[in-house]
C-alpha positions as CSV (number, residue, x, y, z in Angstrom):
1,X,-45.2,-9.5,28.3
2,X,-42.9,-8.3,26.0
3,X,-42.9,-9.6,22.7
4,X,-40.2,-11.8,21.3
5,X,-37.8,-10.0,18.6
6,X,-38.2,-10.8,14.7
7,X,-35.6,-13.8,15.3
8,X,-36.3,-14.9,18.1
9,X,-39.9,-15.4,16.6
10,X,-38.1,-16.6,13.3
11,X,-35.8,-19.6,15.2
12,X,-39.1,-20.6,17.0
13,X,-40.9,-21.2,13.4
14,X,-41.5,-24.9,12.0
15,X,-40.0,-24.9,8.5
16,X,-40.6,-27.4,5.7
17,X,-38.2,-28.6,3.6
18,X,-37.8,-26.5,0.6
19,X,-38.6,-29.1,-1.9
20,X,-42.0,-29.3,-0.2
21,X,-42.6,-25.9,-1.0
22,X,-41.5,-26.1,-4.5
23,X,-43.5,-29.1,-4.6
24,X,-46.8,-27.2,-3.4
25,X,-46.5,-24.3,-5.7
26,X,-46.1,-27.0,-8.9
27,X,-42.3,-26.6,-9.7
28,X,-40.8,-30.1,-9.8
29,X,-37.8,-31.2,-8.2
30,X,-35.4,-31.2,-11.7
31,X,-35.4,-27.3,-11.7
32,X,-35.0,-27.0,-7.7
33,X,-31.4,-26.9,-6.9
34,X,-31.4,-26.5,-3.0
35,X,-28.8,-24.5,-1.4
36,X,-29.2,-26.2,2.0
37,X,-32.1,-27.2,3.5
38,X,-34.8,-24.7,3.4
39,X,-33.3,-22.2,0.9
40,X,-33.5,-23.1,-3.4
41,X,-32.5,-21.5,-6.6
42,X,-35.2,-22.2,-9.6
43,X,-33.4,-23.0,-13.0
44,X,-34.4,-20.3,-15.5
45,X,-36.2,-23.2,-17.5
46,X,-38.9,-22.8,-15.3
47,X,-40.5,-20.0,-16.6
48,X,-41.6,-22.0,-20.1
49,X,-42.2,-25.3,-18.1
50,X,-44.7,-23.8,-16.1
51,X,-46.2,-21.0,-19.2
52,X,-49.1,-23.1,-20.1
53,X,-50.4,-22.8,-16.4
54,X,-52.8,-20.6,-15.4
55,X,-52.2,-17.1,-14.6
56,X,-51.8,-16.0,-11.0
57,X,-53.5,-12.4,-10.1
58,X,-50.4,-9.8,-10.0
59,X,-50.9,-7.9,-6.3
60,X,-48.4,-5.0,-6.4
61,X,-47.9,-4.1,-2.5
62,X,-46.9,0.0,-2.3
63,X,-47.4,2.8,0.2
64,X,-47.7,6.4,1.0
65,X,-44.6,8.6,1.4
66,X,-43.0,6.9,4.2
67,X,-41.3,8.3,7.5
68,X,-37.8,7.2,8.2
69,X,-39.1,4.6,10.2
70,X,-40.5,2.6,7.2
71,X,-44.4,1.6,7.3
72,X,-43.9,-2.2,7.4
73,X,-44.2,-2.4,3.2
74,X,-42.6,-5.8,3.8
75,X,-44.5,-6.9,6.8
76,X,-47.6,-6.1,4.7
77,X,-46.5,-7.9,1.6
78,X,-45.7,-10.9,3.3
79,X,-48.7,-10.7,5.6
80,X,-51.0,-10.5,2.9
81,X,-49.7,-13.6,1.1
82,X,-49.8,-15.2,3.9
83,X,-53.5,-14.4,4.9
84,X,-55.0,-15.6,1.3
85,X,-54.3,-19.1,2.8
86,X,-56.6,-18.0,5.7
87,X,-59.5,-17.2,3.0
88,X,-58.9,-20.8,1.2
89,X,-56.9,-19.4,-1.3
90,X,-53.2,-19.4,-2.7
91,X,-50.3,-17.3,-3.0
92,X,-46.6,-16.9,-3.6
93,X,-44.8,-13.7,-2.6
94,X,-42.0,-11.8,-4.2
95,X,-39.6,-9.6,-2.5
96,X,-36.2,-8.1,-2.7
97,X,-33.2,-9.2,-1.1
98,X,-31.8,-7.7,1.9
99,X,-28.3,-5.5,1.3
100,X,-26.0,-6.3,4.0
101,X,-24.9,-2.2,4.6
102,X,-28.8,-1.3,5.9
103,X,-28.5,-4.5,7.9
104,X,-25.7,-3.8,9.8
105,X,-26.5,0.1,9.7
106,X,-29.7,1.7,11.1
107,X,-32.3,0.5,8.8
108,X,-31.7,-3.3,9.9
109,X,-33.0,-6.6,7.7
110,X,-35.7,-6.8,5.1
111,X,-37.0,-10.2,5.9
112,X,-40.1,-8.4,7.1
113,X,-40.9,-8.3,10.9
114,X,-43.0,-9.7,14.0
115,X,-45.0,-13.3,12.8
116,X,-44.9,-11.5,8.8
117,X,-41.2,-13.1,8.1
118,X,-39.7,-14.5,5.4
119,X,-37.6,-17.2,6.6
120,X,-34.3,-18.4,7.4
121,X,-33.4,-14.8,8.7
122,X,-30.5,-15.3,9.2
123,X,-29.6,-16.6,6.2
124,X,-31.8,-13.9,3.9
125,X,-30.5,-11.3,5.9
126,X,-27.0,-12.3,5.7
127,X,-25.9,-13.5,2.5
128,X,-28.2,-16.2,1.2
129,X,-26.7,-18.0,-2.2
130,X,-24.2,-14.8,-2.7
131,X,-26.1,-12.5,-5.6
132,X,-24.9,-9.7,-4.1
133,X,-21.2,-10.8,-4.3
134,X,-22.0,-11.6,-7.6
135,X,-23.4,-8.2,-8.4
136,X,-20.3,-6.9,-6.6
137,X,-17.7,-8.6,-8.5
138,X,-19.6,-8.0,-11.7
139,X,-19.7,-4.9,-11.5
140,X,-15.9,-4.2,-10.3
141,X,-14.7,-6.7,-13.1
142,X,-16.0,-4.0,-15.7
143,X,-14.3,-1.4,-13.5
144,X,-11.1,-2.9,-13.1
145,X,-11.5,-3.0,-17.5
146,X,-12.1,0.1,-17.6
147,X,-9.1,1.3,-15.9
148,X,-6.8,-1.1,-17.7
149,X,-7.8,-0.1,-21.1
150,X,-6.9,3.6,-19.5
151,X,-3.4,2.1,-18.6
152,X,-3.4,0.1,-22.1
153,X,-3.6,3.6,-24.1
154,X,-7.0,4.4,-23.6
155,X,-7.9,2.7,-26.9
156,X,-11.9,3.8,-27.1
157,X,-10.5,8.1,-26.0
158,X,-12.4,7.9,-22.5
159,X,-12.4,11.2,-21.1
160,X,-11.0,11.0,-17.6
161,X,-13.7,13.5,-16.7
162,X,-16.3,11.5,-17.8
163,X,-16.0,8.0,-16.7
164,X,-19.6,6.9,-15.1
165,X,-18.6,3.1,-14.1
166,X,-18.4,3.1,-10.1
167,X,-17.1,0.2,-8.1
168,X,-19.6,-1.2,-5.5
169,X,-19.1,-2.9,-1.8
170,X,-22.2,-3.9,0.0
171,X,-21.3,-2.1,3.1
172,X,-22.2,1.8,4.5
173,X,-18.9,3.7,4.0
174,X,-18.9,7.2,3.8
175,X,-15.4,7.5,3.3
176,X,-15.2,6.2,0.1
177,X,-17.9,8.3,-1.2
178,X,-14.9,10.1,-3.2
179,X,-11.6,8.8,-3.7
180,X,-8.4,8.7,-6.0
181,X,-7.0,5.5,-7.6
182,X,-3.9,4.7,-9.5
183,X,-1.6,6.4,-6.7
184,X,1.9,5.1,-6.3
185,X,4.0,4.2,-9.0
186,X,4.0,4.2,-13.2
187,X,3.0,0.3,-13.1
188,X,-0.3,1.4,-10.5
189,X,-2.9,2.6,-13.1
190,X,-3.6,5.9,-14.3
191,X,-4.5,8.6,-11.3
192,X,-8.0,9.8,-11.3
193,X,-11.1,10.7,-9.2
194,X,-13.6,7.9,-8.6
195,X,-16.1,6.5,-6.2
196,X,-17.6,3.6,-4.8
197,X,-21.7,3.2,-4.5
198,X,-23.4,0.7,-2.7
199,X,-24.0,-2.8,-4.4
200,X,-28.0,-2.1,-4.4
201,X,-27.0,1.0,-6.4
202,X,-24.7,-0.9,-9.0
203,X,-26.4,-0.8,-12.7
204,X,-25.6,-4.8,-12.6
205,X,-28.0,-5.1,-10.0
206,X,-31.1,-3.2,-11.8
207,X,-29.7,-5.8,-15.0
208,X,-30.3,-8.5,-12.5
209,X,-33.6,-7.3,-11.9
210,X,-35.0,-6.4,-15.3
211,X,-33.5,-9.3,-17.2
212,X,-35.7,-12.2,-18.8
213,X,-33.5,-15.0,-19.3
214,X,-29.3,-15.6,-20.0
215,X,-29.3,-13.8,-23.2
216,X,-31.0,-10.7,-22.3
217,X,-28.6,-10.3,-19.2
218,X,-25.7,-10.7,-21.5
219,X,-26.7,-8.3,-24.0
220,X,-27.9,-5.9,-21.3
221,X,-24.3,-5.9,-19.7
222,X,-22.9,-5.7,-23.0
223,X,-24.8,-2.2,-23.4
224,X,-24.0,-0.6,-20.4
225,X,-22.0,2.8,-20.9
226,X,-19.1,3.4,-18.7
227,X,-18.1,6.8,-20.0
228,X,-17.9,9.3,-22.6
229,X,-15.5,10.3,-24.8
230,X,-14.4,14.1,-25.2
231,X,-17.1,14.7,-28.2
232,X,-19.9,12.7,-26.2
233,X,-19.8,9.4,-27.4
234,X,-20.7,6.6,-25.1
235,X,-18.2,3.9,-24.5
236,X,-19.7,0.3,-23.7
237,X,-19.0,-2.5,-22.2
238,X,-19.1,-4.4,-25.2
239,X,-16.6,-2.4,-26.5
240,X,-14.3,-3.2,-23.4
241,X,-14.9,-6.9,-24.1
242,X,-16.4,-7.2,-20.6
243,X,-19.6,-7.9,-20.9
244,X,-19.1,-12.0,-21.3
245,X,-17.2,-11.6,-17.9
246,X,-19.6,-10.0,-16.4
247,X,-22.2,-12.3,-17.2
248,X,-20.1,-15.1,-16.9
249,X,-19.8,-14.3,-13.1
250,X,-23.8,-13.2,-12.9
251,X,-25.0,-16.8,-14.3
252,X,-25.8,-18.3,-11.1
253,X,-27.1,-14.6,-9.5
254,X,-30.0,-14.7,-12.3
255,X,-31.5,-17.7,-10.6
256,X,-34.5,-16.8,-8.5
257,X,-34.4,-17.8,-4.7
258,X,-37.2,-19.7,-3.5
259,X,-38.1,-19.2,0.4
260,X,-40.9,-19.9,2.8
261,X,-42.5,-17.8,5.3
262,X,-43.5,-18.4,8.7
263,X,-46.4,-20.0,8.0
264,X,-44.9,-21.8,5.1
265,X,-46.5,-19.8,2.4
266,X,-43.6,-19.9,-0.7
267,X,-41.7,-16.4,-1.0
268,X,-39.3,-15.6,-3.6
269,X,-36.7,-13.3,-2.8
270,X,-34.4,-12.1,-5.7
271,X,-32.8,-8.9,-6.8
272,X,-32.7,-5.6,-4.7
273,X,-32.4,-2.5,-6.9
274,X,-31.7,1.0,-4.9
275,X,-35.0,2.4,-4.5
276,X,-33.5,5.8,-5.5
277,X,-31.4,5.3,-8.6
278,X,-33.3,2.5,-9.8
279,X,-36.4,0.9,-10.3
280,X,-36.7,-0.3,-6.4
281,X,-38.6,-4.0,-7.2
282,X,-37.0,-7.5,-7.7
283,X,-36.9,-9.6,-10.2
284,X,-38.8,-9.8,-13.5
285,X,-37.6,-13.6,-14.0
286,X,-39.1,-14.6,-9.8
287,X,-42.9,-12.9,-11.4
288,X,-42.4,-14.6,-14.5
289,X,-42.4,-18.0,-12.8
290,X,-43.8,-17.1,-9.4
291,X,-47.2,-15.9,-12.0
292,X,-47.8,-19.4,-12.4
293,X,-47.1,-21.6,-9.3
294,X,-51.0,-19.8,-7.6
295,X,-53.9,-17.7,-7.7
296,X,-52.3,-14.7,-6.2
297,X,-48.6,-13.1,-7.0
298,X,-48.2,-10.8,-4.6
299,X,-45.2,-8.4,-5.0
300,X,-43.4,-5.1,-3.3
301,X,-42.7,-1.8,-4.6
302,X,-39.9,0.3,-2.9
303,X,-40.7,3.8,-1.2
304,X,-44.4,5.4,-1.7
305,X,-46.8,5.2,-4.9
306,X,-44.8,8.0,-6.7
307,X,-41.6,6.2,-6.6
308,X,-42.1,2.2,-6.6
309,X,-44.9,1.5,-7.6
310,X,-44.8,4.0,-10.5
311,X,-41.7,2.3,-11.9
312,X,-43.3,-0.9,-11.5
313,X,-46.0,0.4,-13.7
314,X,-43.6,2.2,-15.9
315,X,-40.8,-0.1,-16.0
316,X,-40.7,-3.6,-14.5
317,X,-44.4,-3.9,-16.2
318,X,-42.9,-2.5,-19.5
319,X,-40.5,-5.4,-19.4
320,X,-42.3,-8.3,-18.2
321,X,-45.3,-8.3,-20.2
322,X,-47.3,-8.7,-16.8
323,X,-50.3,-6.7,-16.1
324,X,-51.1,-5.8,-12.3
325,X,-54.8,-7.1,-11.0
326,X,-54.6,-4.8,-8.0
327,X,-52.6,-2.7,-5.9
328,X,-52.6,-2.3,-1.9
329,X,-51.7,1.2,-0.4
330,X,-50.2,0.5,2.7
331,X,-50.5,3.4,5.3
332,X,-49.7,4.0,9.3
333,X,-51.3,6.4,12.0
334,X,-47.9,7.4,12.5
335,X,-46.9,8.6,9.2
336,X,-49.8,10.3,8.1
337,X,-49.6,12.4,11.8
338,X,-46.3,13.2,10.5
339,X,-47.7,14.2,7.1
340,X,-49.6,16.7,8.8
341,X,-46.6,18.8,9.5
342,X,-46.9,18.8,12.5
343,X,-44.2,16.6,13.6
344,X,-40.3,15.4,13.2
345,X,-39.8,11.7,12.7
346,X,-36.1,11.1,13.1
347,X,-34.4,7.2,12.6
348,X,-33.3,5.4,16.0
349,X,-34.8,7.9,18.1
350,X,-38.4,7.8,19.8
351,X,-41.7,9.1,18.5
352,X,-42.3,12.6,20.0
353,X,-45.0,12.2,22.8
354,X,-47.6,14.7,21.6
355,X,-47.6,12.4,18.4
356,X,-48.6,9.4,20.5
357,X,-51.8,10.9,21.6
358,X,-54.9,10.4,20.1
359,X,-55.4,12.7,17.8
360,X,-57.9,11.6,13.9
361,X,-57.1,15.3,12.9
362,X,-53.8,15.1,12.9
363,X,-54.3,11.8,10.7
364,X,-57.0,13.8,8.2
365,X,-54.9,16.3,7.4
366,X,-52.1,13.9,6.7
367,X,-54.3,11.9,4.5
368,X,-53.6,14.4,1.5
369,X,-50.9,12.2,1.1
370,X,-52.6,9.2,1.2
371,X,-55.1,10.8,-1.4
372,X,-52.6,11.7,-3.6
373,X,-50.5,8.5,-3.4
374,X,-54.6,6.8,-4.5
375,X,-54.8,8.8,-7.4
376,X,-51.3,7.8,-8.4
377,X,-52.4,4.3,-8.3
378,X,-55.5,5.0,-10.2
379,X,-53.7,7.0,-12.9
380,X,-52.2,3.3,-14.0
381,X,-55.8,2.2,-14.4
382,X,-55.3,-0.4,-11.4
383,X,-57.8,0.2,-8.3
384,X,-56.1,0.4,-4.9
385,X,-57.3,-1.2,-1.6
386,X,-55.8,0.8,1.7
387,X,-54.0,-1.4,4.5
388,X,-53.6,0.3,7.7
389,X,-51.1,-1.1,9.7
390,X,-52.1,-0.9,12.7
391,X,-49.5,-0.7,15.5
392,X,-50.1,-0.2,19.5
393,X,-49.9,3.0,19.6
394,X,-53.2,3.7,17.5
395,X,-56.5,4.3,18.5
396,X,-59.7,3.6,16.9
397,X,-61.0,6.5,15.8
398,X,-57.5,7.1,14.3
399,X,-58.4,4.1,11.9
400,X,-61.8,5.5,11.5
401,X,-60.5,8.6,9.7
402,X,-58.6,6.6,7.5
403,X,-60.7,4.1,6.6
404,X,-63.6,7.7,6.3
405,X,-60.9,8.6,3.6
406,X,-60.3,5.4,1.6
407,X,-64.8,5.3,1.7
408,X,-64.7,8.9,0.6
409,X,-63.2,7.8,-2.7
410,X,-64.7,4.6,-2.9
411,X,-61.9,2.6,-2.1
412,X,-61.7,-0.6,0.1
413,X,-59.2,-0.6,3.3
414,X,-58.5,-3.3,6.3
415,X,-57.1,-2.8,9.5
416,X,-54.4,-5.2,9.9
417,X,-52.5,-6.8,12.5
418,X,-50.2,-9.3,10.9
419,X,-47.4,-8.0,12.6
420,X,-48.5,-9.7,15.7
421,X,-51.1,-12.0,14.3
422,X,-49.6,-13.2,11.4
423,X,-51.5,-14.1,8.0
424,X,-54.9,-14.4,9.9
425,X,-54.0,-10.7,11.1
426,X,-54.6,-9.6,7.2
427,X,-57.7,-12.1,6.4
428,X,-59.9,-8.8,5.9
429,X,-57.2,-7.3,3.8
430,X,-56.6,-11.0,1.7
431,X,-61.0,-10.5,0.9
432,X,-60.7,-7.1,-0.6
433,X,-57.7,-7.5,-2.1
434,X,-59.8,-10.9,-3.9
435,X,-62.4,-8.6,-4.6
436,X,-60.7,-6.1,-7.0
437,X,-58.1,-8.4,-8.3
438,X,-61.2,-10.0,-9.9
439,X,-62.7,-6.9,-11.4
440,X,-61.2,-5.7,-14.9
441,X,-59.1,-3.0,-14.4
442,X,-57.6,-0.7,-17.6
443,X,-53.8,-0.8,-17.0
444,X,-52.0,1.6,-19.0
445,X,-48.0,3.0,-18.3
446,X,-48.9,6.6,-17.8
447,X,-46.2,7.8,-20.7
448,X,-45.8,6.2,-24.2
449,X,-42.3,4.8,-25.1
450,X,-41.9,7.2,-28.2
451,X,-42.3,10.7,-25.6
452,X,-38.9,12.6,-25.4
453,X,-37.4,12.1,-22.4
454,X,-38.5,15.7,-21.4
455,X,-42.1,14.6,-22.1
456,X,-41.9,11.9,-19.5
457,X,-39.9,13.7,-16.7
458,X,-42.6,16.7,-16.9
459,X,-45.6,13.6,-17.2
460,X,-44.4,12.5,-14.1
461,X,-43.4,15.8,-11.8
462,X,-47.2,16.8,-12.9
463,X,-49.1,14.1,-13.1
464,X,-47.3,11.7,-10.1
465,X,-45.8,14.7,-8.3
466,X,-48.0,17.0,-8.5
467,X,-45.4,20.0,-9.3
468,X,-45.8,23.1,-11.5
469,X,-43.2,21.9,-13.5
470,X,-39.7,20.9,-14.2
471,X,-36.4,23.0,-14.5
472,X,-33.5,22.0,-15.8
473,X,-29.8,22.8,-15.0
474,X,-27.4,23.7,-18.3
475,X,-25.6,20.8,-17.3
476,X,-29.3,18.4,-17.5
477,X,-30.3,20.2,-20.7
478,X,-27.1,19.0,-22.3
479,X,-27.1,15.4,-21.0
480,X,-30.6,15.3,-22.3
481,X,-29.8,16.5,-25.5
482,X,-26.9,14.1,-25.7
483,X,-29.3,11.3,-24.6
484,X,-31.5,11.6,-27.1
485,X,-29.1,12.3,-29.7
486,X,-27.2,8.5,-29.0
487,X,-30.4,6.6,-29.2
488,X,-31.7,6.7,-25.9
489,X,-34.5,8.6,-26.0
490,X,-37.0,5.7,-25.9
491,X,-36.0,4.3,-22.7
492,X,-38.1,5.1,-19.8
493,X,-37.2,7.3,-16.7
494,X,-36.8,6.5,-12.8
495,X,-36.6,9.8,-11.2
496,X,-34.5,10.1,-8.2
497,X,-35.4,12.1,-5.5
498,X,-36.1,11.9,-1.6
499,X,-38.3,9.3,-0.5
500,X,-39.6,11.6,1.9
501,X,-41.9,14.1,0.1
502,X,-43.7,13.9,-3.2
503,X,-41.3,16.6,-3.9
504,X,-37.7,17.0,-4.1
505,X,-37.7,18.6,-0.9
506,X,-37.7,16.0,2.2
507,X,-39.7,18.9,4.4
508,X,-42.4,18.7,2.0
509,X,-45.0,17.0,3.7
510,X,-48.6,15.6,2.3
511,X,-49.3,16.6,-0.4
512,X,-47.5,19.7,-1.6
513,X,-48.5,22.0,-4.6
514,X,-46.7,24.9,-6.2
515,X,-43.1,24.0,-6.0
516,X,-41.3,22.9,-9.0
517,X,-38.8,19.7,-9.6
518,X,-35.2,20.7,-10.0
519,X,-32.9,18.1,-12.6
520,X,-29.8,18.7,-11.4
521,X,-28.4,16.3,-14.2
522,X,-29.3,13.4,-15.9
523,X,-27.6,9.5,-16.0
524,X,-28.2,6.9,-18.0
525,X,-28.3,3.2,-16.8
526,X,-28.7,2.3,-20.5
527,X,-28.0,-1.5,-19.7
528,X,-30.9,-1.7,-17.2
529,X,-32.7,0.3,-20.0
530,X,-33.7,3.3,-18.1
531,X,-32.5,7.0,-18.3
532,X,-32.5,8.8,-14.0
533,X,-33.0,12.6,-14.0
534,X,-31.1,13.6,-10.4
535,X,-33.2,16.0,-8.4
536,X,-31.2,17.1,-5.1
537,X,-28.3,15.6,-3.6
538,X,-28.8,11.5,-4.3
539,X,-26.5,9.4,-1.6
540,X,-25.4,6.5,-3.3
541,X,-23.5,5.2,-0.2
542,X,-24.8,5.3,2.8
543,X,-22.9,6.0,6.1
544,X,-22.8,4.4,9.4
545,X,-25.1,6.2,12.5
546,X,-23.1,6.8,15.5
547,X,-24.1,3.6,17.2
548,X,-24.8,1.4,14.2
549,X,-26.5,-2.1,14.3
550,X,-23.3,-3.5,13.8
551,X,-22.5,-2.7,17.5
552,X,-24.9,-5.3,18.4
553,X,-24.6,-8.1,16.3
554,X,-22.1,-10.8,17.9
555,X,-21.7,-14.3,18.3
556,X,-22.7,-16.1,21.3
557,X,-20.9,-18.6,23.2
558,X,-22.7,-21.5,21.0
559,X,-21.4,-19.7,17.9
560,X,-25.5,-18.3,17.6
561,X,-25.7,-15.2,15.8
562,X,-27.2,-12.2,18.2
563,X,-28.2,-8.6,17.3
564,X,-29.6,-9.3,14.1
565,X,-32.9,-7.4,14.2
């Protein structure tokens, strides 16, 4: 028998009130304000109500360098929270929000999958209480300020060549990956290039993420740079006078959203950074209270070890004040088969057959990736525990050379099946995971604040990477030195690259050595309070496949939503 798809399962779930759930994790009804019946924002005040609780143990949930497929990060995350209930303990989760153009692309929702949900789906996976309109007005409100002061005389000397603001839609467009605005007549703006990113890539949204309360929004939209003048002097924000606007129309957005999962365990789902650009992770202010409503946060990275979870060490961390207890690695058969070279994994088509046989040497000689994605755990000072996910196709003994891996280096792994069994599907992993968190661990970010910006890129393509080196373009050289020179030298980096290789190179599977990281140039999200080196070609808006899940997603006769996977 078949089994039901993720909302099918999801409409067939028994959901509590969200004011129950609140109530279970400790936050009291004055700072719940429901948005319907099962979804919540959680006033901002909650994060000093509940400080003098104990502190929960911070779980960060990250993976080895994924196919295009996706290794079921999510699934895991929310499995795993799920399955502490199943030992006698208690969690909260915290995820990111889904972005509407993977939904209705190729990639689909990020509500997790099989009986590991976050629920309502429809609703997560949708819109939920609007942040990302909010993000996407925000944002465009300081571009449409931007181009006004250009058609008001251009009072701060914006070079027209160096404008960096972008307008944002939440949608996969291609065609407006380059564009010219200000066409038509004298009274239409002044004519330039521009372009539009996705709203997951919008600066506002890594703000959203990173900020700790009101204030520290404000101030942070205040200091974002939206271009440079012909002798290389930033332009703000603040100096536009659109800052308060832009917070103004993000007050609501920095409100965390409280959910529930299928099995009722509380999930907060806020903020959904590009795992590229940005830092990838949600929100600093969901961990700030979610660190006090359990005895286990539980928390997702974007992408592998070298990409999310480093900048949760390196940046979210940085910012919070939190210290991670533990960190789960989560790893397929599938992915590590691919690892091995051997195979091509390609989005919305089928595995190739050979790759479905059993086969524990192809997964061993994958495993370098796992290895190295370990060690890039352990360089943080946090111990790792592996979760396989195990999916149908699998076969014991492919398991068994994982798990013969993880031993090797002393580190504990689980075979999982939450995707089909839910939370009790991740008990083993929930005991391990218990295990280490209560060890002392010697968390460290793996680059002081005070390195040059150069210091930390090359820390990171050596250390993380595992390249040679770095080189830099003329153009990154001078963006560094111009960096550094206004003041941002302290800020730490997110380096953008593929997702697909520990190396610039997407074909670069395992773990590859002797290749070097290209910086084709540098940005600076100085707002968000990071600096992102650009190694390759970095798509900032996605496009729609051929036969995009949008195809499929309809309303039935009863008005029901259908498609939505």
């Amino acid at each position: 028998m078949a089994m039901p798809t993720a909302l099918e399962i999801a409409r067939q779930a028994t959901l509590k009130p969200i004011s129950e759930i609140a109530e279970d994790v400790g936050i009291p009804p004055w700072l719940t304000e429901p948005h319907g019946e099962h979804v919540a924002k959680i006033d901002l005040r909650a994060i000093d109500e509940l400080a003098d609780r104990p502190k929960a143990k911070y779980v960060v949930v990250t993976a080895i360098t994924p196919t295009p497929l996706g290794e079921g990060k999510t699934t895991t995350t929310i499995g795993l929270g799920m399955a502490f209930r199943h030992i006698g303990r208690k969690a909260t989760i915290a995820i990111r929000q889904a972005s509407m153009g993977p939904t209705f692309g190729i990639k689909g929702g990020a509500a997790g999958g099989g009986y590991s949900q976050a629920v309502p789906f429809e609703l997560l996976n949708l819109h939920l209480t609007g942040d990302m309109h909010a993000v996407t007005a925000a944002n465009n409100q300081i571009a449409a300020m931007v181009d006004n002061s250009l058609y008001m005389g251009n009072e701060f000397g914006l070079d027209l060549n160096q404008i960096t603001w972008r307008r944002v839609l939440d949608v996969n467009d291609r065609a407006l990956r380059n564009i010219v605005i200000g066409l038509g007549g004298s009274g239409d703006g002044v004519p330039r290039q521009a372009a539009f990113d996705i709203t997951a890539a919008s600066e506002v949204m890594a703000v959203l993420a990173l900020s700790r309360s009101l204030r520290d929004m404000r101030e942070r939209l205040g200091r974002i740079v939206v271009g440079y003048t012909k002798s290389g002097e930033p332009v703000t924000a603040e100096q536009l006078k659109a800052g308060g606007a832009a917070a103004v129309i993000m007050r609501e957005a920095l409100k965390p959203n409280l959910l529930q999962t299928l099995e009722n365990t509380p999930v907060f789902v806020h903020a959904g950074p590009f795992g590229n650009i940005a830092h990838g992770n949600s929100s600093v202010v969901a961990d700030l209270i979610g660190i006090h409503t359990g005895e286990f946060l539980v928390t997702e990275a974007g992408f592998g070890a070298d990409m999310g979870a480093e900048r949760f060490f390196n940046i979210k961390c940085r910012v919070s004040g939190l210290k991670p207890d533990a960190a789960v690695v989560v790893a397929t058969v599938r992915a590590l088969k691919s690892h091995s070279g051997k195979y091509r994994v390609v989005a919305g088509r089928p595995l190739p057959e050979e790759m479905l046989k059993e086969n524990p040497d192809d997964v061993l000689t994958g495993a370098a990736n796992l290895r190295k994605q370990l060690e890039n755990v352990r360089a943080h000072g946090v111990e790792p525990v592996v979760a396989i996910n195990a999916m149908p196709s699998d076969f014991p003994s492919e398991h068994a050379a994982i798990q013969e891996l993880a031993a090797s280096m002393g580190i504990r792994s689980a075979v999982c099946t939450h995707f089909v069994d839910g939370g009790r599907g991740a008990a083993e992993l929930a005991e391990a995971v218990a295990e280490v968190a209560a060890q002392p661990n010697s968390f460290h970010h793996i680059y002081p604040s005070e390195a040059t910006l150069r210091e930390k890129i090359e820390t990171l393509a050596t250390k993380i990477y595992g390249a040679d080196g770095v080189d830099y373009t003329p153009l990154a050289s001078k963006q560094l030195d111009g960096y550094e020179k206004n003041g941002f030298g302290n800020l730490p980096v997110c380096i953008a690259k593929t997702q697909y290789s520990l190396s610039a190179d997407a074909n670069l599977k395992g773990a590859p050595t002797g290749f070097r990281l290209p910086v084709r140039e540098v940005r600076a999200s100085v707002g968000a309070g990071f600096v992102y080196p650009i190694c390759g070609n970095m798509n900032t808006m996605p496009g729609l496949a051929s036969k995009p899940a949008a195809i499929s997603i309809d309303l039935d006769e009863n008005g029901e939503i259908v498609g939505l996977y």
